[in-house]
VMD Tcl script that draws the C-alpha trace (Angstrom):
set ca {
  {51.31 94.70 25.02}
  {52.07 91.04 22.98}
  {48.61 89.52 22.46}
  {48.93 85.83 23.29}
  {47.44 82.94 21.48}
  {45.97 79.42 22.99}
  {48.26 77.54 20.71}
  {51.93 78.48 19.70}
  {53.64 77.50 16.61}
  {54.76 74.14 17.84}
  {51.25 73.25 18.85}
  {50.21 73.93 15.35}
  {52.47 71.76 13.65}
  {51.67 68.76 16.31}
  {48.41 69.29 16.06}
  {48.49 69.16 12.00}
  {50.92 66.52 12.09}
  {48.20 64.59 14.76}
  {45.25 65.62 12.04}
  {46.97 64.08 9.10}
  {48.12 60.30 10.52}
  {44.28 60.55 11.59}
  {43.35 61.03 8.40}
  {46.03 58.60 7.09}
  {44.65 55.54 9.42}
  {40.66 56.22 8.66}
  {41.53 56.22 4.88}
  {43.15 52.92 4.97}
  {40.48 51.82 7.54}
  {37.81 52.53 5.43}
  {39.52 51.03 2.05}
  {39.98 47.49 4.29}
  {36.04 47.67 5.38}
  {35.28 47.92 1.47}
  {37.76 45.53 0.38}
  {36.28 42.84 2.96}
  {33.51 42.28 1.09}
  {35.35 40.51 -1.49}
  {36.75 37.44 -2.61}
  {39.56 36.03 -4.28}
  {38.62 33.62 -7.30}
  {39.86 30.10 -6.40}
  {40.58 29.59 -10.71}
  {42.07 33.18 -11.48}
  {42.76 34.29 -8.04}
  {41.62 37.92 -9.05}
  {39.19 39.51 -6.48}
  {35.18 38.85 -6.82}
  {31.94 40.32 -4.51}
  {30.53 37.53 -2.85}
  {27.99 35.69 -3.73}
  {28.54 35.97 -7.71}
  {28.04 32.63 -10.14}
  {30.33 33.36 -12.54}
  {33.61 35.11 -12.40}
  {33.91 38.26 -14.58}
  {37.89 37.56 -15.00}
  {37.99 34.12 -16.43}
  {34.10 32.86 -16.44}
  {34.83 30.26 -13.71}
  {31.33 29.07 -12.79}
  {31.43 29.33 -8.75}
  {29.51 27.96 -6.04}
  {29.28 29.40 -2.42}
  {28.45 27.71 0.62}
}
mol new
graphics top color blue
foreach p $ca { graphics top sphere $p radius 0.5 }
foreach p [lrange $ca 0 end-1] q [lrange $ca 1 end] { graphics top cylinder $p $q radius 0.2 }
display resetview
């Protein structure tokens, strides 16, 4: 008597296939939440947090509205 499994082989592969584009799309939603908190620097044009005075790239003094 064959003992039958819920999934077959095909199943598997979809289903790891499915698990890893997941994993694919959180990863680069996740890097775009963090990388929304920052700026570009209007003098150097290298990204800056928010909020800072001066830029650590090339020491343009900033102001923020």
């Amino acid at each position: 008597m064959a003992q039958e499994t819920s999934l077959n082989s095909n199943d598997d592969v979809l289903a790891a296939i499915l698990g890893a584009v997941i994993g694919i799309v959180g990863g680069f939603f996740l890097i775009s939440l963090l990388e929304g908190k920052k700026q570009k620097c209007p003098v150097c044009n290298n990204n800056i947090e928010q909020g800072v005075g001066v830029c650590p790239h090339c020491g343009a003094v900033l102001q923020w509205s």
